[in-house]
C-alpha positions, 0 to 999 in steps of 0.5 A: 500500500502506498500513501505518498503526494508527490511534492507534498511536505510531509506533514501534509502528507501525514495529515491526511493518512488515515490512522486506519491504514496503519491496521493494514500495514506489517511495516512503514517505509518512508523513504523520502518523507520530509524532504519538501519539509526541509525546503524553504517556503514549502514546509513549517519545521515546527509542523513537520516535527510535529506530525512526525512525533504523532506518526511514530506515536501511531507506529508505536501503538500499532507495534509496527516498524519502520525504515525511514530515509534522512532527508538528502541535501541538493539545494541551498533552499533546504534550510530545515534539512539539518533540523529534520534530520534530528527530529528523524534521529530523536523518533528513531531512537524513542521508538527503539527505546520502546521496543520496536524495530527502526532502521534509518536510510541514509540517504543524506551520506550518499548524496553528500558525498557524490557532491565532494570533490571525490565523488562515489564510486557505484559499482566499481564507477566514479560519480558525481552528483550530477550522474546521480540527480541529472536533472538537480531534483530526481534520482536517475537510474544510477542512483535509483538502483544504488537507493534499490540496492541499499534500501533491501540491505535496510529492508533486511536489517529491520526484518532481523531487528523486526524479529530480535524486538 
């Protein structure tokens, strides 16, 4: 089951999942959640810190894990990013402190590197972040299937932490 809204914040988002589709999932992944959060003029920090809180609260209460993305940084525009990041690292924690399964995919750390002077080498391959995000936004199918690749590496350890909570 799916519940995203391209372009939308995440809280927006949020907000309009209705709690009851929680009773039909066995797991959340929410890959790119707060990324229009981060930016600028389209996301309240406050708000989307706060809806987060409430959705793990929601996860908690359901008993579900989830596999959650760090929001990547492409644009100057995303001012709050740093900040998300916390916020995903604080509910991230207090739902393993109650108990239940929560892998964080960091996406940020790929994106971050692929914009250094090294690059990252995908494959036995030199990239840049302009190889991984050809149009400045979007990932292209370098990193759509390095985002595949690590996100059943994630999806395998939540499935073990999943089965030990």
């Amino acid at each position: 089951m799916t519940h995203a809204q391209g372009g939308a914040p995440g809280a927006r988002v949020l907000s309009s999942l209705k709690r009851s589709v929680l009773d039909q999932v066995t797991a959340v992944i929410a890959l790119d959640l707060l990324f229009w959060d981060s930016v600028i003029g389209l996301g309240d920090p406050r708000e989307a810190k706060a809806f987060l809180k409430g959705f793990f609260k929601e996860l908690r209460a359901r008993g579900l894990p989830i596999l959650i993305g760090r929001v990547p940084g492409f644009h100057a525009l995303q001012i709050y990013r740093d900040e998300l990041n916390e916020a995903i690292e604080n509910e991230v924690r207090a739902h393993r402190e109650a108990g239940f399964a929560a892998v964080v995919v960091p996406l940020d750390q790929l994106f971050e590197r692929a914009n250094e002077d090294e690059g990252v080498h995908i494959d036995g391959r030199h990239h840049r972040l302009e190889d991984l995000i050809p149009d400045g936004l979007h990932p292209g199918p370098i990193a759509a299937e390095y985002i595949a690749r690590e996100l059943g590496n994630c999806a395998a350890l939540l499935a073990a932490r999943t089965r030990s909570a």
